[in-house]
C-alpha positions in Angstrom: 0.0 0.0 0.0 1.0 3.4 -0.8 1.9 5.8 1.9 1.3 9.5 1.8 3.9 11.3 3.0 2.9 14.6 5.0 4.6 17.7 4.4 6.3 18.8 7.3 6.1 22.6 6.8 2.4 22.1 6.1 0.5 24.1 9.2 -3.0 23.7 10.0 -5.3 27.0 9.5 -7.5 28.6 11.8 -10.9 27.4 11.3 -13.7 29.9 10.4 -15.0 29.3 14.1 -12.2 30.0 15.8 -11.4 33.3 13.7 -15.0 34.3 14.7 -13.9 33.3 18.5 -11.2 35.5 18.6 -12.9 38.8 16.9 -15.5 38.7 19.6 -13.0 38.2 22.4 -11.4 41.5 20.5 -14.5 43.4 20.3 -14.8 42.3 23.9 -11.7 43.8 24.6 -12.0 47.0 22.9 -15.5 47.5 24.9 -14.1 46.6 28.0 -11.4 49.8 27.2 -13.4 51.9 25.4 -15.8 51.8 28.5 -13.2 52.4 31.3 -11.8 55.4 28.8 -15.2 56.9 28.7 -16.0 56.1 32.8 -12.4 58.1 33.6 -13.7 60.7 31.1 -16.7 61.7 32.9 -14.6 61.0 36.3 -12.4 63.6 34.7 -15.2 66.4 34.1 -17.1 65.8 37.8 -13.5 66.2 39.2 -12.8 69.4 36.9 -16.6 70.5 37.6 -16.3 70.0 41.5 -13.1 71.9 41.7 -14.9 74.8 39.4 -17.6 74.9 41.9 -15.0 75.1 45.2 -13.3 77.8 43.5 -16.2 79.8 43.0 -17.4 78.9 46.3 -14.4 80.6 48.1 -14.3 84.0 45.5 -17.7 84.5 45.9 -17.9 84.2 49.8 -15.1 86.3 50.5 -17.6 89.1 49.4 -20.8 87.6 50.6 -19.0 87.5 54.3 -17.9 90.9 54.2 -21.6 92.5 54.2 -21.6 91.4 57.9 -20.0 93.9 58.8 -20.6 96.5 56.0 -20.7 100.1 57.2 -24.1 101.9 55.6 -25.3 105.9 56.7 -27.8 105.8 59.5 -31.2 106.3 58.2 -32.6 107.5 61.3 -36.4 106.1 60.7 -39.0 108.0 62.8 -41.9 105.7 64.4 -44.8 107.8 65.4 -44.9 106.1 69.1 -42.7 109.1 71.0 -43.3 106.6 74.2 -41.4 104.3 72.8 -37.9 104.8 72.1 -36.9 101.2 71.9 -39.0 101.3 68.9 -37.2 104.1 67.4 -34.1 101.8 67.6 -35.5 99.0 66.2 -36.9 100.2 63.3 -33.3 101.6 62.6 -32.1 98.0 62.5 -34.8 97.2 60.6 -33.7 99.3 57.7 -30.2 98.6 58.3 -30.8 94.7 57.3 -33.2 95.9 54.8 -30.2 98.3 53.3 -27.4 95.5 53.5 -29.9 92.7 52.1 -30.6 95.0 49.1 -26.7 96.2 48.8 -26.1 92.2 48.5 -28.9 91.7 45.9 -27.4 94.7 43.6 -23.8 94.0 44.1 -24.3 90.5 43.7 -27.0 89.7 40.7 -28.0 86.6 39.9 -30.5 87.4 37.4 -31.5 90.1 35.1 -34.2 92.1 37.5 -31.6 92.4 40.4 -30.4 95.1 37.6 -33.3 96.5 36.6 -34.7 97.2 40.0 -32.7 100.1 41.8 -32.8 101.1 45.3 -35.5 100.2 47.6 -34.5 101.3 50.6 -35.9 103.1 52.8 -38.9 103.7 51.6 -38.9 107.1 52.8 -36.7 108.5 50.5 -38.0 109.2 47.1 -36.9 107.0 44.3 -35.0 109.8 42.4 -33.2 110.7 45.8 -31.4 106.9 46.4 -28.1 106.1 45.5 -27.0 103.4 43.4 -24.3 101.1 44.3 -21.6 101.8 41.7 -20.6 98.5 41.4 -24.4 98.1 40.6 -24.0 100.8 37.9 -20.8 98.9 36.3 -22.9 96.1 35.3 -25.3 98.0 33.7 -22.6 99.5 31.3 -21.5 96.2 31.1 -24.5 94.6 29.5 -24.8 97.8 27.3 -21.3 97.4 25.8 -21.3 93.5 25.7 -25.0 93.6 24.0 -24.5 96.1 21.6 -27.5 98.2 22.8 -28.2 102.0 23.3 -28.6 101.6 26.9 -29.8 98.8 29.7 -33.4 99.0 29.1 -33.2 98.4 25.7 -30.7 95.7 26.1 -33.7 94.0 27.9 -36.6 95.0 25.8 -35.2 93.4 22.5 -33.8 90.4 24.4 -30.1 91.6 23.5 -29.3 90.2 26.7 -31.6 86.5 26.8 -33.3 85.2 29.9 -31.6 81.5 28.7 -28.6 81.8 31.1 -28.9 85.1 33.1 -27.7 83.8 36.4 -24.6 82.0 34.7 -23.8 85.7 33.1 -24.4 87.3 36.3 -22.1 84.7 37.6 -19.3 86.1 35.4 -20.0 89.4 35.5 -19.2 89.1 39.6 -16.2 86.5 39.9 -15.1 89.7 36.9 -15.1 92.5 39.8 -13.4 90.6 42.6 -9.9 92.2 42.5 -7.2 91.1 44.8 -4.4 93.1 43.7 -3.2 92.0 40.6 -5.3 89.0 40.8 -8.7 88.7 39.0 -11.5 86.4 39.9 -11.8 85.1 36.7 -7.8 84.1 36.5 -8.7 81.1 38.0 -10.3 79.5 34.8 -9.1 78.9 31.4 -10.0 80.0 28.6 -11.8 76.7 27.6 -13.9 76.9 30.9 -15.3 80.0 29.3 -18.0 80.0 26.7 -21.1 82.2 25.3 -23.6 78.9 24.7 -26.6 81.3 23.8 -24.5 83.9 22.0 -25.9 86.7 23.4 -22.0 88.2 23.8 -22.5 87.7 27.9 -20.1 85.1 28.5 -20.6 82.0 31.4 -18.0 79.8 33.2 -18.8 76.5 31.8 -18.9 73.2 33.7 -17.5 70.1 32.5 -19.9 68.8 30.6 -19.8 72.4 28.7 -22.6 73.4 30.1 -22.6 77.1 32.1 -22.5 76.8 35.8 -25.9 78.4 37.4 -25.4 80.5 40.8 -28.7 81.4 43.1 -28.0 84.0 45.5 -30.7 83.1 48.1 -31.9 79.2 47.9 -34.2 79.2 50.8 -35.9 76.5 49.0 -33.0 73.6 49.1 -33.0 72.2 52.4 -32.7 68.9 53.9 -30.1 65.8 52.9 -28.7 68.3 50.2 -27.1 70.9 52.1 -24.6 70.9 54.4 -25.0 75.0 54.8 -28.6 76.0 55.1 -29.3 75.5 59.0 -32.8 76.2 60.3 -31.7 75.9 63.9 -29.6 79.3 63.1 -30.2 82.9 63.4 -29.9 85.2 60.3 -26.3 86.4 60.6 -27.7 89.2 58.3 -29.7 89.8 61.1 -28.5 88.6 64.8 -31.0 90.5 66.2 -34.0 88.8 64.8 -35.7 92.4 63.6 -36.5 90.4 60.2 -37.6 86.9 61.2 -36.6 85.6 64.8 -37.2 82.5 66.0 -40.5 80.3 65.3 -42.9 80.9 68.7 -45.1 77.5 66.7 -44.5 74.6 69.2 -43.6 72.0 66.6 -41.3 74.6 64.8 -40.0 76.2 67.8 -36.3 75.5 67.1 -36.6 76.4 63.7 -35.4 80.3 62.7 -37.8 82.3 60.4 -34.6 84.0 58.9 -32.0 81.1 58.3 -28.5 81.6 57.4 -28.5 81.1 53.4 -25.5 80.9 51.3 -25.6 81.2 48.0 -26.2 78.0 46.0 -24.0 77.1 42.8 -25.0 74.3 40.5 -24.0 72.2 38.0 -26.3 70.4 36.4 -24.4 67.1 35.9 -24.1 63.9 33.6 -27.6 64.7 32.1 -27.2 68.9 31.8 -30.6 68.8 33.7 -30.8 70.8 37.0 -34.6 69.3 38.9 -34.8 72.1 41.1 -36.6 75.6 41.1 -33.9 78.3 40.6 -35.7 81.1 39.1 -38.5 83.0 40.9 -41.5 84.7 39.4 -43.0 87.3 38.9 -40.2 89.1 40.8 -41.5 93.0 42.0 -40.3 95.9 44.3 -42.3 94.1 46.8 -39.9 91.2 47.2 -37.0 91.6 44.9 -34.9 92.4 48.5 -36.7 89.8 50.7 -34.2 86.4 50.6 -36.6 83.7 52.0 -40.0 85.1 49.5 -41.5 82.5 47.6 -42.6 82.7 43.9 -45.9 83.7 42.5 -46.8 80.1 42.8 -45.7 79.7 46.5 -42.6 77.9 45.9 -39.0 78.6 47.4 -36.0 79.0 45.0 -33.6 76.0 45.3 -36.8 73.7 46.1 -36.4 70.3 44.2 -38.7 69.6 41.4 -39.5 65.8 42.6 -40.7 68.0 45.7 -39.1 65.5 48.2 -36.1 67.1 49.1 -35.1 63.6 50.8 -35.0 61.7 48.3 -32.3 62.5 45.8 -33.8 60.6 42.3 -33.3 62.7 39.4 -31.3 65.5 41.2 -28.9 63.0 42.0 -26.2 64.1 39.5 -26.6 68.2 40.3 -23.2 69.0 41.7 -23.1 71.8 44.1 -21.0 73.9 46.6 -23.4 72.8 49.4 -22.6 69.2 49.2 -19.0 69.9 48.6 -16.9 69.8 51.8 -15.9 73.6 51.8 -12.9 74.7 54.5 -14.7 76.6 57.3 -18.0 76.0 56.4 -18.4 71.8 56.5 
């Protein structure tokens, strides 16, 4: 019998099974990397975004603190009890938290009527008589020159400046006037964290995710498990003396302060660029424009979450903000 001799350099292919084995242990590969390079990508923008928010934190509260002890003229309010002198004295500290609450709201927009309402206080003084903080009159220019319009009214009227992202370009406009010596607020981001996403020429300091970073003066609203600032069992520091809002008299709220200390609130909306809370009031009038803890025409607080369960973080879940952040001096 004839014997075939094998060819010893002969090798044996791959079958078509186990190329097909392979490739999807490669594809299973390349997932497995692609996913851990897109997880320390989005690790990457919370870590950038939360540092944003610190820093912003810290520039803005180094003004915010300072209105505690900010000098303003007497304003030497009457009362029309002469029996009473103690009232006399309390109605001046009346209008002094009245004077530093509204010298925080004009020095310290976060929206576009902040700027369109002047000065409030006092009352007794006509309207044409009160000065305007100049710092207050800076941003006014401001949003002239940046919009392109004739003056500040118009700049609202023909929506040169847009309601989209008002309290982001408030938030610029601000971290813009802190000066400590040759230092700028804004020196602290780069030029990437900067955009103009509605193109309105007011520029925003962007989050991570490219999205502009939203600041709320006064969240009275956003209590609860996500703060680690707002404390109802506090006094006012705006007003130690309880003149404004002292200390609930209500048996089952009797530990809880009328006038809470509020710091001001600055978000990022997250992974999914949506924010689940209330963060604009409205209709916002002479009325209330000064009063920190007034709720919006449809009774709601600012800063209130939108699931309306402020202990039970579900779609909020991803905002990151300064008052979950552990900030030095104030954790």
């Amino acid at each position: 019998m004839m014997r075939i001799q094998r060819n010893p350099t002969h090798k044996r292919a791959f079958t078509l099974v186990e190329l097909l084995v392979v490739m999807a242990v490669l594809v299973l590969l390349s997932s497995l990397v692609l996913s851990a390079l897109a997880g320390a990508a989005e690790q990457a923008r919370e870590n950038r975004t939360r540092s944003q928010i610190q820093k912003i934190h810290e520039l803005l509260m180094s003004r915010y603190e300072d209105y505690r002890y900010r000098r303003v003229p007497p304003l030497k309010v009457k009362t029309t009890d002469p029996t009473n002198p103690r009232a006399d004295v309390r109605a001046r500290q009346r209008d002094r938290v009245d004077k530093i609450r509204e010298l925080i709201r004009m020095e310290m927009p976060s929206c576009r009527e902040d700027l369109q309402f002047g000065p409030q206080v006092p009352a007794s003084i006509p309207a044409a008589d009160r000065v305007s903080p100049s710092l207050w009159n800076r941003y006014r220019r401001t949003v002239v020159r940046r919009t392109n319009s004739a003056d500040f009214d118009t700049a609202i009227s023909t929506e040169n400046w847009t309601n989209q992202h008002q309290e982001s370009e408030c938030l610029y406009m601000i971290l813009e006037s802190i000066q400590d010596g040759d230092t700028n607020g804004l020196d602290f981001f780069r030029e990437s964290e900067i955009g103009d996403i509605d193109g309105d020429g007011m520029p925003e300091i962007l989050d991570g995710w490219g999205q502009p970073i939203i600041w709320i003066r006064w969240a009275p609203g956003h209590l609860g498990a996500q703060t680690d600032l707002h404390d109802q069992g506090s006094p006012d520091p705006f007003d130690p003396l309880g003149v404004r809002g002292g200390r609930n008299q209500d048996p089952p709220n009797s530990g809880i302060y009328t006038n809470y200390p509020l710091y001001p609130l600055i978000v990022s909306r997250g992974p999914d660029q949506d924010l689940h809370m209330v963060f604009r009031a409205s209709p916002i009038n002479a009325g209330t424009i000064n009063n920190p803890y007034a709720a919006n025409g449809d009774g709601v607080f600012v800063g209130t979450f939108a699931t309306g369960d402020a202990t039970l973080p579900t779609a909020h879940y991803d905002n990151i903000t300064n008052h979950q952040l552990i900030i030095g001096g104030n954790d």
